[in-house]
N, C-alpha and C positions, 0 to 999 in steps of 0.2 A: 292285470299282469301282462307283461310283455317281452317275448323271447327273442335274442338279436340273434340275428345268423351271421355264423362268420361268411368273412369275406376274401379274395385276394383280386391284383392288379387292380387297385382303387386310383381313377385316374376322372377328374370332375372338379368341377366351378361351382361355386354353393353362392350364394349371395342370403346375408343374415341377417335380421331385423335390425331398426339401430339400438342404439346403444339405451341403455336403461339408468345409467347414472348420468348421461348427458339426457335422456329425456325430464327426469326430474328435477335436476338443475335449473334447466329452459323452462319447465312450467313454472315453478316458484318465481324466475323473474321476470317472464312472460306477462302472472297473475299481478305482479307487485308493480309491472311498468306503468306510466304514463301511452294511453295511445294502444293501437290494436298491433297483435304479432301473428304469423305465422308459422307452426315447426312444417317442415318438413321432412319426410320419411322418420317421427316417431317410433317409439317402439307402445303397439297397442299391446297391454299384457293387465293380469290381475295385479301387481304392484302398481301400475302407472294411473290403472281405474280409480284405487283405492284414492289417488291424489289425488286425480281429478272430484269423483265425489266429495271430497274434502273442499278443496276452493270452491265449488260450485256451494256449498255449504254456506263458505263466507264473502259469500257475494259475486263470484267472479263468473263472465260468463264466458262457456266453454263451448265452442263444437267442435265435437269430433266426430262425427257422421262420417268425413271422408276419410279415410282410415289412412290416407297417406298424408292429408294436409289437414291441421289442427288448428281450429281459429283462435284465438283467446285476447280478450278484450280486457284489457288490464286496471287495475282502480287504484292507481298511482298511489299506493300503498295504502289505500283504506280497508280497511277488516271488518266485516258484519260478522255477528255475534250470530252463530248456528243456532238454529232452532230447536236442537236433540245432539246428541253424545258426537262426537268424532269416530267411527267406528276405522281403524288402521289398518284391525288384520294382523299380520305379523310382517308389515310392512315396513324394515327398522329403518331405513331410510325419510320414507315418508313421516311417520311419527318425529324424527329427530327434527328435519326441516318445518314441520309443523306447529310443531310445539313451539320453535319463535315466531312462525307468521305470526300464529295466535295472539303474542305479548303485543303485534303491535296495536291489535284489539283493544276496545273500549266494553268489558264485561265480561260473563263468567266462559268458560271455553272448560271442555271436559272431553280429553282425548282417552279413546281404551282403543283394545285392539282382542288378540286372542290369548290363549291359554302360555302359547313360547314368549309372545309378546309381554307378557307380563313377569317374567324371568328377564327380559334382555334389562340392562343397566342403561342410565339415563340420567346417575344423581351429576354427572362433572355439568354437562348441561345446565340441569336445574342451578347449578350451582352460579356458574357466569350469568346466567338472566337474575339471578337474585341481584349480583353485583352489578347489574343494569338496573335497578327497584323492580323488579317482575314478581307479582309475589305467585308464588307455584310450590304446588306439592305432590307428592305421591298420595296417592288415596291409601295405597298399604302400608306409607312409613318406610319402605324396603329399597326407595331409590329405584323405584321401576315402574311403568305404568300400572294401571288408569293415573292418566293425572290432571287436577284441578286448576286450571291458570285465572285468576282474577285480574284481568289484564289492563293495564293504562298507558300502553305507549311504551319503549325504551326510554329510561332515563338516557343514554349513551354513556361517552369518559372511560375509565379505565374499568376493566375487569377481567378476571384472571379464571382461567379453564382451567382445571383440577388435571393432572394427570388421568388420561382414560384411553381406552383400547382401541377405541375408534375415531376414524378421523372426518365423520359424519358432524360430531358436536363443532369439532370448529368450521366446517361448512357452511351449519344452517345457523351459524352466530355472524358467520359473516353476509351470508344471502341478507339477513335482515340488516344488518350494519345500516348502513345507508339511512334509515327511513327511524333513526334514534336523534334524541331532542338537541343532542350537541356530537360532536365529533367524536367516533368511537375509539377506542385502543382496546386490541385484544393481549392477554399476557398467555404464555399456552405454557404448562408447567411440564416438567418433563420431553421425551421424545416424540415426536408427529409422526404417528402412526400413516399409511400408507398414502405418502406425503404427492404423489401424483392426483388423486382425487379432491385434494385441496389445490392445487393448482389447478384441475379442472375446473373446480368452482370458481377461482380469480379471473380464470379464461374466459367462463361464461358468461361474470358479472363485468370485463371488462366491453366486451361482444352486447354489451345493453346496455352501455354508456356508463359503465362503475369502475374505478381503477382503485385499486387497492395499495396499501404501500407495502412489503412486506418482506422482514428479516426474518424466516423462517430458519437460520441457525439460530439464532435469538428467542426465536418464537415471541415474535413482536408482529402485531399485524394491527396497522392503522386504515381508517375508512371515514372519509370525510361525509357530509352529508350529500345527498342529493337523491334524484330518481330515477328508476332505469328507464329505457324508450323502447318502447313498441318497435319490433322489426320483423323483417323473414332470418328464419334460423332454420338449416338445414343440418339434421342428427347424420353422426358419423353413425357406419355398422358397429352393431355389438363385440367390441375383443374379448369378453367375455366368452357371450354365444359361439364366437368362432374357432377359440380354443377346442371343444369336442375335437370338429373337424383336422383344425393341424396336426389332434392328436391320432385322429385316425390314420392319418399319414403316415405319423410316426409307425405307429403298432406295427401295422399293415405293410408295410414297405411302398404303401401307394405314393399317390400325388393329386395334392387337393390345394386349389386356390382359393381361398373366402375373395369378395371380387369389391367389396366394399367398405376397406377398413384402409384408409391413408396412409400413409408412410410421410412425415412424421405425424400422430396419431395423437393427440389428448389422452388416452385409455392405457394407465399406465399396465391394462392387462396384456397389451402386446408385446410388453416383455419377456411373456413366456418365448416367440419364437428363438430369441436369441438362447435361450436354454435349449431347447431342443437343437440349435444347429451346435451347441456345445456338446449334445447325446449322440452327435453325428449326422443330422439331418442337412440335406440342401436347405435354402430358404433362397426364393427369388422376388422382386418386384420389383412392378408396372404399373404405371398407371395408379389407380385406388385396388390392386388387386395384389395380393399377396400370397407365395405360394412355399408349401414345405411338400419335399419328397421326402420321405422314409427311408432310409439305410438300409443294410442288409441286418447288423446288428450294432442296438442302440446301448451305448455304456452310460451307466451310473455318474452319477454328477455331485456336486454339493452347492445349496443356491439360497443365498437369502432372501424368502418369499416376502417379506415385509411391508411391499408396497404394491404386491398385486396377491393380496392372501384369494380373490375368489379361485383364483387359475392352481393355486395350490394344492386342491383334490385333481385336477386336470393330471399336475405334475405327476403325483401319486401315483395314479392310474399309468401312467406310463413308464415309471421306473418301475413298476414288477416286471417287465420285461427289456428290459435294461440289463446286461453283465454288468454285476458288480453294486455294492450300494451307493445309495441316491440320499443325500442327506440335507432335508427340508427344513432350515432354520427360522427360526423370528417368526412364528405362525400362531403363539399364543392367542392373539384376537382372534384366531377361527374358533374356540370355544364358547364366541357369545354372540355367532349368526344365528340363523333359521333354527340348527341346531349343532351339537356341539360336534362340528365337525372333523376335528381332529380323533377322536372317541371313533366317528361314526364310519373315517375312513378304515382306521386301524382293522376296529370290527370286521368291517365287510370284506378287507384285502384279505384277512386271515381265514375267512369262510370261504376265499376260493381257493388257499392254500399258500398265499406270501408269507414270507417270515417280517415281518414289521415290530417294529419297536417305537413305542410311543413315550416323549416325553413331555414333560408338561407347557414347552414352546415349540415344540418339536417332531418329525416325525423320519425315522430312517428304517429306508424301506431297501431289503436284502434281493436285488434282481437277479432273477436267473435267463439267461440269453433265450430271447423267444418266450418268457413268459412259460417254457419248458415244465414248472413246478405249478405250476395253475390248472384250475378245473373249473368246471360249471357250477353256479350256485343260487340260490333264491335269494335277492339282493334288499335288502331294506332302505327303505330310501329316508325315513324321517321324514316325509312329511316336505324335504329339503329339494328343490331343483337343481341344484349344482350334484349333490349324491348321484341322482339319479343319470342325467347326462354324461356325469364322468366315467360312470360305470358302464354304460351300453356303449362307451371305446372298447374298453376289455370284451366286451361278448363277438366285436368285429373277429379278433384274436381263438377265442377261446370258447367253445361249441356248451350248449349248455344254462348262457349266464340269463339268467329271468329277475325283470325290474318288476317289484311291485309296487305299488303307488306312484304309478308313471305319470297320474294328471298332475303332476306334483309342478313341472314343468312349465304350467300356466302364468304361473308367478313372474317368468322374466322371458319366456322360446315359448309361446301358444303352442307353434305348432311346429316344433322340434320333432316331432315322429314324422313328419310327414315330410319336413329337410333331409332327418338323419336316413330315410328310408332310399334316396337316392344312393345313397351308399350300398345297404347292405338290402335292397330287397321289399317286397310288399308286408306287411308285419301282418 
């Protein structure tokens, strides 16, 4: 457990790990290129390990001994067949993009993970690799992991994504595209869930020699054959991880720059700043630095989170101390991350005393100026890294607040105590 000490006059430069949805991006088409690649400044975290053990599994070879430069020697789309299970974790990223390296394998492939992981949905996926000849199933029948891939290649041609919550399935259907027996066509049924991390993905596969065609009102995505190239790829900072920070800004009335997130950014989580300088925040930038001061007092907003739902507990956390309510629409997929986060905010904001209201895509949260109505609490984090960091904003504010399952945080900020401690203190 860990107790935050509030703070005031927070005035500081953070520099953040990079980004964890472009590190896994870059590995998959790093592992899948032709010819040798370099990341630089990675994000090393237990999510990104899990990957890594994963391709080193199916032949690829990796080092990362230099924790800032990651070598990876790519096997121009060839897949050895693991010697034992795929162990994941509750890595929902990595199982997604996994599950089709795998198909392009020749034999049996058996991805599990943990206990949440076997809860997260996964049949829309299953779904489109059938409609590739992939034959795959669930080991429980229930459209969730463990699951069994008897893998021969992508057929390619047309096939059609089910309607689903996450915009991971069409990701890791396109990372693979490329390396299918004829030219692919994706059909995506329904709305594309948080439609900036699938352009992230187009970015990255174009960044390795892969162009995609793609009518995303349509939800038509075509990908012709070829193979990605070996190169140096340098990871942007986490907007994810850096959220905390501008939130402390917010809270606090401080001023805090994250020093290595671009402007304009890939990471459609940097759209929270534009929300907060709608709460009444400064926002400046420079350079690759980017800065929010804090107001004197922050008012209540209404924001379609849709396409940045990680930052969406961030928002939370800062509209308890907001005048006025704060109304967080389209966040239904937060119910089938790490853990069911919409539940898990509602919970916690109310055990320090917000008045919150939760609906079933939705969350509106009743602010009182200065967080006035709030108290100290013993914070449950689920087991979740996002829980955990968004709530030790609040304890900057509000005397009292204690995180328990703080190592929770390894999954994507290793060492997020030891950042967030520049702010508020030795822990």
């Amino acid at each position: 457990m860990i107790q935050i000490i509030p703070v005031s006059g927070i005035n500081t430069a953070i520099e953040v790990p990079g980004s964890k949805s472009l590190t896994q991006r870059a590995l998959i088409a790093a592992a899948l290129a032709k010819g040798k690649s370099t990341l630089t400044a990675p994000l090393a975290s237990e999510d990104t390990s899990y990957t890594i053990a994963a391709l080193r599994a199916m032949g690829i070879d990796i080092d990362d001994r230099d924790g800032n430069e990651w070598r990876i020697q790519g096997g121009g789309g060839l897949i050895r067949v693991p010697a034992g299970d795929i162990d994941l974790g509750n890595n929902g990223t990595a199982t997604r993009f996994l599950t089709s390296v795998a198909a392009l394998g020749h034999g049996r492939f058996h991805i599990t993970g943990d206990r949440r992981m076997a809860e997260r949905p996964i049949a829309p996926l299953m779904k489109a690799l059938q409609g590739w000849g992939v034959r795959i199933t669930s080991d429980a029948d229930n459209g969730c992991p463990p699951l069994t891939i008897e893998a021969d290649g992508l057929t390619g041609g047309r096939t059609v994504l089910p309607a689903g919550k996450s915009s991971q399935y069409l990701s890791s259907l396109l990372l693979v595209a490329p390396y299918a027996a004829k030219p692919a066509e994706l059909e995506v049924q329904g709305d594309i869930l948080s439609q900036p991390y699938v352009l992230m993905t187009i970015a990255v596969m174009a960044d390795f020699g892969i162009m995609v065609e793609a009518a995303p009102s349509l939800g038509i995505f075509r990908v012709s054959q070829g193979v990605y190239t070996g190169r140096e790829y340098r990871i942007e900072g986490d907007a994810s991880g850096a959220s905390y920070f501008w939130a402390a800004a917010a809270v606090t009335g401080g001023r805090v720059t994250v020093t290595n997130i671009p402007v304009p950014s890939m990471q459609g989580d940097i759209g929270l700043v534009p929300l907060l300088a709608r709460m009444g925040c400064q926002v400046h930038q420079a350079g690759t630095g980017l800065t929010v001061q804090g107001p004197e007092q922050l008012q209540g907003i209404e924001a379609d989170m849709g396409n940045m739902p990680d930052v969406a507990p961030t928002l939370a956390v800062v509209a308890a101390f907001a005048e006025g309510p704060t109304v967080i629409n389209n966040i239904a997929h937060l119910r089938i991350k790490e853990c069911d986060r919409i539940r898990a905010m509602v919970t916690e904001l109310r055990k320090m005393g917000a008045e919150v209201e939760e609906e079933p895509d939705r969350m509106i949260i009743h602010g009182r100026a200065g967080g006035s109505n709030l108290h100290g609490a013993e914070i449950e984090t689920y087991h979740d890294h996002r829980i955990a960091m968004c709530f030790a904003v609040a304890g900057l504010r509000v005397p009292g607040v204690k995180i328990t399952g703080e190592e929770c945080v390894a999954k994507s900020f290793p060492d997020f105590w030891e950042r967030f401690s520049q702010l508020w203190g030795e822990k």
